[in-house]
N, C-alpha and C positions, 0 to 999 in steps of 0.2 A: 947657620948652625941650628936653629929653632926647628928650619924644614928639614935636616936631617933627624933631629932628634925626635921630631915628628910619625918620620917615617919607619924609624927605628923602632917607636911605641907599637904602630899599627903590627908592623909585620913579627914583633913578639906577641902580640894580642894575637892575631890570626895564627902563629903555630901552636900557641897554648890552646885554642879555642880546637885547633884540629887533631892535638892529644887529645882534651878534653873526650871529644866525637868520638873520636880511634877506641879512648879507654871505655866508655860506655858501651860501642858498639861488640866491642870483643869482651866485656862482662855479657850484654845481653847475648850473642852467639854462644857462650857456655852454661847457661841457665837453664836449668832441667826445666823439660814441663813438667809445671804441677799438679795443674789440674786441665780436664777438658769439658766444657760444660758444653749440653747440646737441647737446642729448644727446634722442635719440630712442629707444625703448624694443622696442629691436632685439632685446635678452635674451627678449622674448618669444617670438621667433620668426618675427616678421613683421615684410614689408623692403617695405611700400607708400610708405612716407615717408623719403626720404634729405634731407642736410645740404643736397646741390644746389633742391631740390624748395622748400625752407625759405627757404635761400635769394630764391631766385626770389621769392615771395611777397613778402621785407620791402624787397626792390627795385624791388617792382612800381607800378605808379600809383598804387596805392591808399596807400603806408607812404612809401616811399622813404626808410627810415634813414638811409642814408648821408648825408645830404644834410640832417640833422636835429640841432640841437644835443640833448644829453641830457635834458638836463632840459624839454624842448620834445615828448617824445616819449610819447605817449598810449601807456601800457601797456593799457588796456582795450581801447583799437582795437584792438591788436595782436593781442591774443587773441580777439578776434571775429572778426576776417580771420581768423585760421591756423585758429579752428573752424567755418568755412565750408567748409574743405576734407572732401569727403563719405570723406577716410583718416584725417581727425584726427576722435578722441573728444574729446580735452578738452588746449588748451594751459595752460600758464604759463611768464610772464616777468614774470623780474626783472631787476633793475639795483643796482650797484653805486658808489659815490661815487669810483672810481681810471677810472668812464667804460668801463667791461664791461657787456654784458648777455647773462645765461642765460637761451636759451629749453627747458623743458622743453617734449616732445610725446608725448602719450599717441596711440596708432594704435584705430582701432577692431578690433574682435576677428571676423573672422568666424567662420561656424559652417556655414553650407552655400552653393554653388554653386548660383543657380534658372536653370534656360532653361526660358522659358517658351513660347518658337517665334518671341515676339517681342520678347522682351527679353532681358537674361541679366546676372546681377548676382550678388555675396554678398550674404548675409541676415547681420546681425552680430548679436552676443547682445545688442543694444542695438533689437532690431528695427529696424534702420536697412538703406534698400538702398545697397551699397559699390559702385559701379564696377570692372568689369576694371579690370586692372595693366597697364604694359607693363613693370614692375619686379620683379611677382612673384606670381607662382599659389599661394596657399593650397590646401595639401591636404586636402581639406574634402569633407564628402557630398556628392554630386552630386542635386538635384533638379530633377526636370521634369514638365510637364502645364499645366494650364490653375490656376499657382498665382494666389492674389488673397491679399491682403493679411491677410485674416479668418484666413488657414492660418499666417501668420506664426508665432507664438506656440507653434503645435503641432509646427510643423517645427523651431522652435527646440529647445525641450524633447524630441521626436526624435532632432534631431542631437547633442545634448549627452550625452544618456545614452549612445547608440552608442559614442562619442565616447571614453567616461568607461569602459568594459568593453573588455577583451582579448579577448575570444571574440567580440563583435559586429563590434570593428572590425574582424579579422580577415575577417569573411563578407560585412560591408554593406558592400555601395558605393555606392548609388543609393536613390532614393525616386522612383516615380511615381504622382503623382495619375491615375486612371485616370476617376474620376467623382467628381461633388460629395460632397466628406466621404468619399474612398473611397481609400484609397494600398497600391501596394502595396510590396516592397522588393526588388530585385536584387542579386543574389551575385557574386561576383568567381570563386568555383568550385562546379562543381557545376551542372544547367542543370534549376534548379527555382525558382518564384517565391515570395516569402513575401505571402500575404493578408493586408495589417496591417488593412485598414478605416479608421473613423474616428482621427483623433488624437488619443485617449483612453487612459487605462486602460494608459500606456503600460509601464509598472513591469510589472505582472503578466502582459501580453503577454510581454515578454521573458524572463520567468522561464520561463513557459510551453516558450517556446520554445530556450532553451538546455537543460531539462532533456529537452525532446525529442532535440536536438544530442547530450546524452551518451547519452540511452538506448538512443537508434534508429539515427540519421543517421551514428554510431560506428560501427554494427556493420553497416550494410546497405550504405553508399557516400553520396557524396553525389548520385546520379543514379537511384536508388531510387524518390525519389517526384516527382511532377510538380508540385503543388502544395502550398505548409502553410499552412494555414488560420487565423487568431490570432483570428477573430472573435467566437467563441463562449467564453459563461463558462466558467472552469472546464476546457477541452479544448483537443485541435487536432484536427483533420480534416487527415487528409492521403488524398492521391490520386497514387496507385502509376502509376505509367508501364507497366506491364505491362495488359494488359485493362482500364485505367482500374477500379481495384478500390480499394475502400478502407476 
């Protein structure tokens, strides 16, 4: 008698407990959103995605929140829309039971500027091509030439070490591909070229050539030599502006 009366408790406890569920579940599915709060990750540095832009997006054809009860509202859609956008790396959104929802937005990261003559885009560390902004120009290396897609990877690693050094970024501002597997780099002062070559070997190139920067390029000017050469193991070749002597 005890084990049925037992048994009798539990499985009244478990269909109250599964009203209980049901009733909250179907208040929360009728609860209007109230509010949509949106933090974009502006501390980075970079202003391609604002609240308006975000916005736009969860009112557009594709979502139209407002017009959606809460619990009615596909969070996975939401976040594959808003990472559609070729500025957003990666969304999330949540939702709250008071009928709030926070959308976090992570921005993609660029790293250099390509024109190519017929296109012109950021390359972001994510090798993803970024659309111009009408909201905001990244200051970021400048590349150009006849880049394809294969150079990706090396112009990234490129632009991040520059990037990542006080004395390079100081001097670099440009990279042009001049011929296949062949770049060279342009200086902000000074009217001399750097020969980098292929997209390799990029570590010791640079070392190469800052210790050149203090040894030489210190004590002579920066208008001394016409060309610096990064190609060759172990050296640089430069070539003097004077009687092309070197």
């Amino acid at each position: 008698m005890k084990t049925k009366w037992r048994l009798l408790k539990t499985g009244l406890g478990i269909l109250v407990l599964a009203f209980l569920v049901s009733f909250s579940a179907n208040r929360h599915a009728c609860k209007p959103l109230t509010e949509i709060k949106i933090k974009v990750d502006h501390e980075s540095g970079k202003y391609f995605v604002n609240d308006s832009l975000v916005r736009k997006v969860l009112d557009g054809p594709q979502l139209r929140l407002s017009s959606i009860p809460l619990g009615n509202i596909d969070v996975a859609k939401v976040e594959e829309i808003l990472d559609r956008n070729s500025f957003v790396s990666k969304s999330q959104v949540f939702s709250d039971v008071d009928g709030v929802m926070q959308i976090q937005i992570h921005q993609e990261t660029p790293v250099a500027r390509v024109n190519t003559g017929e296109d012109e885009f950021y390359l972001s560390e994510e090798l993803n091509k970024i659309p111009l902004s009408h909201l905001y120009a990244a200051q970021v290396l400048m590349v150009g030439g006849e880049i394809e897609e294969s150079d990706f990877e090396g112009l990234k690693n490129l632009a991040e070490f520059i990037s990542a050094d006080k004395l390079l970024k100081k001097h670099i501002i440009a990279v042009k591909k001049e011929e296949p597997n062949s770049f060279i780099l342009l200086v902000n002062k000074g009217d001399y070229v750097i020969e980098f070559g292929e997209l390799k070997n990029i570590e010791s190139k640079f070392e190469k050539l800052k210790l050149f920067y203090d040894e030489y390029l210190g004590k002579v000017g920066l208008n001394y030599y016409e060309r610096i050469n990064l190609r060759f193991n172990n050296q640089i070749v430069a070539t003097k502006r004077i009687n092309d002597e070197k």
